[in-house]
N, C-alpha and C positions, 0 to 999 in steps of 0.2 A: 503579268496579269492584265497592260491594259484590252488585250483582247477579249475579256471577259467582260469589258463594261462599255458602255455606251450613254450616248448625252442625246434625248430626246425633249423634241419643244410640245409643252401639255397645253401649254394656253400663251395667247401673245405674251411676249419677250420673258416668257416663263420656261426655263429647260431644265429636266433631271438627270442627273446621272445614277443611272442604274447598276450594278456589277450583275444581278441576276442571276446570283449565286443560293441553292438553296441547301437545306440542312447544313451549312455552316457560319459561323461566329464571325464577326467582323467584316463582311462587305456592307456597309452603308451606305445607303443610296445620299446624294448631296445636292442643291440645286443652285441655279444660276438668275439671276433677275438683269437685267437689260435696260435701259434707256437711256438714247443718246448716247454721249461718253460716259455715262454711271453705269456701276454694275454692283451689285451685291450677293455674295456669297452665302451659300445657306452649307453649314458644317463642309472638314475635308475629309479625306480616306485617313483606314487606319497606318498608311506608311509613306513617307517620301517619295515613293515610287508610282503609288498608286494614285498621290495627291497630283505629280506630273504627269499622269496620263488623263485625270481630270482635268488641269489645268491646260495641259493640250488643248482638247473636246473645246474647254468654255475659250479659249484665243479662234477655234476656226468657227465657232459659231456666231461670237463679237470681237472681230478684226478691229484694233483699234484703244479695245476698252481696258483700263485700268483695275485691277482686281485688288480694291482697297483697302475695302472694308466687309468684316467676317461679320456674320452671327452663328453661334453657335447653338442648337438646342440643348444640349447639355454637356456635361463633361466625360463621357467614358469616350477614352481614347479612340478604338474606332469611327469618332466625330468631331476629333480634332489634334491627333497625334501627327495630321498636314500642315497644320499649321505655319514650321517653320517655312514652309515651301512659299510663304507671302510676305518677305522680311516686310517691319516696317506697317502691314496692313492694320485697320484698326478693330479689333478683336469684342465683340459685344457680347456679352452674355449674363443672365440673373444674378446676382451677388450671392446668394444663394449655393449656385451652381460650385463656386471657389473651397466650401466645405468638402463637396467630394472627389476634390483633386489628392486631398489629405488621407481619401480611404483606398484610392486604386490602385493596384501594381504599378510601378514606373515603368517605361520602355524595357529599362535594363533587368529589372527581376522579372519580366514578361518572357524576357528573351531565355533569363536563365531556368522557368521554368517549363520552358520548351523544349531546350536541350541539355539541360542537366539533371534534371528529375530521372529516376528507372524509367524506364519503359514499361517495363513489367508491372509494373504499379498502375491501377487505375489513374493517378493522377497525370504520371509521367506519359500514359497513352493517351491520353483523352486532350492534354496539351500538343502533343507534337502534332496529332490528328489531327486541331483545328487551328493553332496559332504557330506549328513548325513551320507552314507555308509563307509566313512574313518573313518580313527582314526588317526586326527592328532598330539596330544597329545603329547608331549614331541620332537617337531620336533625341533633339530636344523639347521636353515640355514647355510651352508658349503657353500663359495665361493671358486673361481676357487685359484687355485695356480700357474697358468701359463697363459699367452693370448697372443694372437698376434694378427695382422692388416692383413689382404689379405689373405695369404697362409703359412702352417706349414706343414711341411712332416715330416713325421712318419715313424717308420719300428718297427715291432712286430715281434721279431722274426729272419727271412726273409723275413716275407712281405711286401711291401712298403703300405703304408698308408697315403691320401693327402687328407688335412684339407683346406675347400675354405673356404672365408666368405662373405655372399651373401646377408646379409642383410643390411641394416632394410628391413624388407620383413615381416615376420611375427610377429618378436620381434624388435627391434635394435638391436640385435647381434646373428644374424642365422647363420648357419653352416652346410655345408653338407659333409661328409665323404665319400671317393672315396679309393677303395680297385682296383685298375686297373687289377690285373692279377687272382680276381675274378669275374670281373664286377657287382659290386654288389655298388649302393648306396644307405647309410643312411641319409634322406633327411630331418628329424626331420619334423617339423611342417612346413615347406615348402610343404608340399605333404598332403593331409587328402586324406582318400578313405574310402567312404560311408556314410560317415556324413560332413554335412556343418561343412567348415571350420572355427572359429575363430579366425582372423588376429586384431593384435593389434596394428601394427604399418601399413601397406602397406607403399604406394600404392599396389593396385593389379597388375598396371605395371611392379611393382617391383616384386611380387612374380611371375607372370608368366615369367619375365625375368630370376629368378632362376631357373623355373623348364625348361626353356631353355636350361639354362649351366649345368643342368643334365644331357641334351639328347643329348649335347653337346659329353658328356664321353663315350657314348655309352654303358650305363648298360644291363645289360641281366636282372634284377633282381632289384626294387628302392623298398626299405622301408620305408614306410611311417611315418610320427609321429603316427597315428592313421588310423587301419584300415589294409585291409588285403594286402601285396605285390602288385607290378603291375610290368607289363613289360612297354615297350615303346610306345605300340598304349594307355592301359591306361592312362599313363602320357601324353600323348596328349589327351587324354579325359579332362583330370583336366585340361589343359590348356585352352580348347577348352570354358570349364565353368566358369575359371576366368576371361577371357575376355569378354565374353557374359557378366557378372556382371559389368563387368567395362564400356561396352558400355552403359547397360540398369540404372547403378550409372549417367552416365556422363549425362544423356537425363533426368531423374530427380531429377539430383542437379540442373540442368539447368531450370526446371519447379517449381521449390521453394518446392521439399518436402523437409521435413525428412529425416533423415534413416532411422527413425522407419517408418514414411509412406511409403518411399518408400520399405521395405522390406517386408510390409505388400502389396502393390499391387504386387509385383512379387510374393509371395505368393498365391493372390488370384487369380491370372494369369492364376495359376499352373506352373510356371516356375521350373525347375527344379526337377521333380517328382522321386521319391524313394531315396532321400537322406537324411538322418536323422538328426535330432536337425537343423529344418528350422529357428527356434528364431535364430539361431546365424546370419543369415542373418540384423541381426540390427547391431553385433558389429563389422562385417566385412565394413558396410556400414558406421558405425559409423567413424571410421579409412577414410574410402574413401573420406567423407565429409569434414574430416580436411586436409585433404592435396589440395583437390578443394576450397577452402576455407582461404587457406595459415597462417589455424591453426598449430602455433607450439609448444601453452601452451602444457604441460604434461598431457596424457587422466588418467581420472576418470575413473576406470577400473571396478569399483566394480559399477558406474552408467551406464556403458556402459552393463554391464550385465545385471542391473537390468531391463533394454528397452525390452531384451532379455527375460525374466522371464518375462512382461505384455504381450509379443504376445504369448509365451508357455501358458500362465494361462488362454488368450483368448480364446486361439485354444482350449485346453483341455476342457474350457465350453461347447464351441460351440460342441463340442462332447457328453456332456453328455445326455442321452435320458431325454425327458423332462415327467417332472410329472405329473402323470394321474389323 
């Protein structure tokens, strides 16, 4: 897979790694910070594999430099199931963030419901479709070795480096990194661009509050968890989208659907056209519902998917030509 991803420099001693993979799960874009012999790591890939072909990119770009010290923006594995690939590095992340290591598939149930599920089943397709491509295989979970509550600054180098924490928003413990004297923000899964988002925790008040205190900082440059860079009218795009979802949640949690109904009527709407992986509109909704609802049991992460995988498996019928 590392041929699918690439490590470009967006602003001085600031490089991302992009995979530039669209309509699927799990390529996380991750970045690199530079000065002198410091370097700082912003999340790894979802696999061993992927994390060494990053880590390639980040040695030819700083010849020299010590790959020490992680931050991580949150914890779904796609952003730091690399981790072991930095024995030893010192791992930063929200305290926060450590709660939903306790909700996520591990490596090994990831793996087996990739290949052990039917096929024939919406869920059993919908997993080999997007996560049979990995090799999870021998993954161990690496938690943080550092956390903190509110705010962490940083300096790499010379550079100063300012660690917010903005969630629960997408996860319970999000995090977005602020490089001030490049204006460049690492927004982790606060930010998707191109593909529906999947939010696990909201509210979506919440996440549009965070990409708020983005544009707050005035980035020249926001990196997304997924998906390609944006400047600031982007970023007010996503917001413009998260809200619209939150009004058009709020008008039918209020009429008694679903999530899954209601993500199915905005679907059929056409709400929101040319943005990829529309099933995730169930588990964004799904999340929305519990906090309208003033659910604060712990989500079912792998059923909240699965709602997701019966409208993909819909949709994908409804697509097939029919037989003559």
């Amino acid at each position: 897979m590392s041929s699918l991803s690439s490590l470009h420099q967006v602003a001085p001693a600031v490089h991302v790694w992009t995979p530039g993979v669209e309509n699927a799960w799990g390529f996380a874009n991750c970045g690199l910070v530079t000065s002198g012999t410091d370097a700082l790591v912003i999340d790894t890939p979802y696999t061993p594999a992927l994390t060494r072909a990053f880590l390639d990119a980040a040695r030819q770009a700083a010849p020299g430099v010590g790959f020490d010290t992680v931050v991580t923006t949150h914890g779904n594995g796609d952003h730091t199931w690399g981790l072991q690939c930095l024995p030893g590095a010192d791992v930063i992340a929200t305290r926060s963030s450590l709660d939903h290591l306790c909700h996520e598939p591990t490596p090994q149930q990831l793996r087996a419901l990739a290949e052990k599920t039917d096929p024939g089943t919406p869920l059993g397709w919908y997993f080999r479709k997007h996560f049979g491509i990995f090799d999870f295989s021998g993954i161990q979970v690496v938690p943080p070795t550092r956390t903190f509550d509110g705010r962490l600054d940083l300096t790499v180098g010379d550079i100063p480096v300012e660690l917010y924490e903005v969630g629960p928003a997408h996860t319970v413990g999000d995090l977005i990194v602020h490089l001030p004297e490049q204006r460049v923000v690492f927004a982790g899964d606060i930010v998707f661009n191109g593909d529906h988002p999947s939010h696990w925790a909201g509210p979506l008040e919440a996440v549009s509050t965070a990409c708020e205190r983005i544009l707050a900082l005035d980035p020249e440059w926001i990196v997304p968890g997924h998906g390609p860079l944006l400047d600031q009218g982007g970023l007010r795009e996503h917001i413009a989208y998260l809200d619209d979802l939150a009004d058009h949640a709020l008008l039918l949690h209020g009429q008694g659907k679903t999530p899954v109904k209601a993500a199915q009527i905005l679907l059929n709407e056409g709400r929101y056209p040319g943005m990829g992986l529309p099933e995730r509109l169930a588990i964004t909704l799904a999340a929305e519902w519990r906090h309208l609802d003033g659910d604060t049991a712990a989500p079912d992460l792998v059923a909240v998917t699965e709602a997701a995988a019966r409208i993909a498996w819909q949709r994908a019928s409804a697509m097939e030509p029919t037989a003559q």
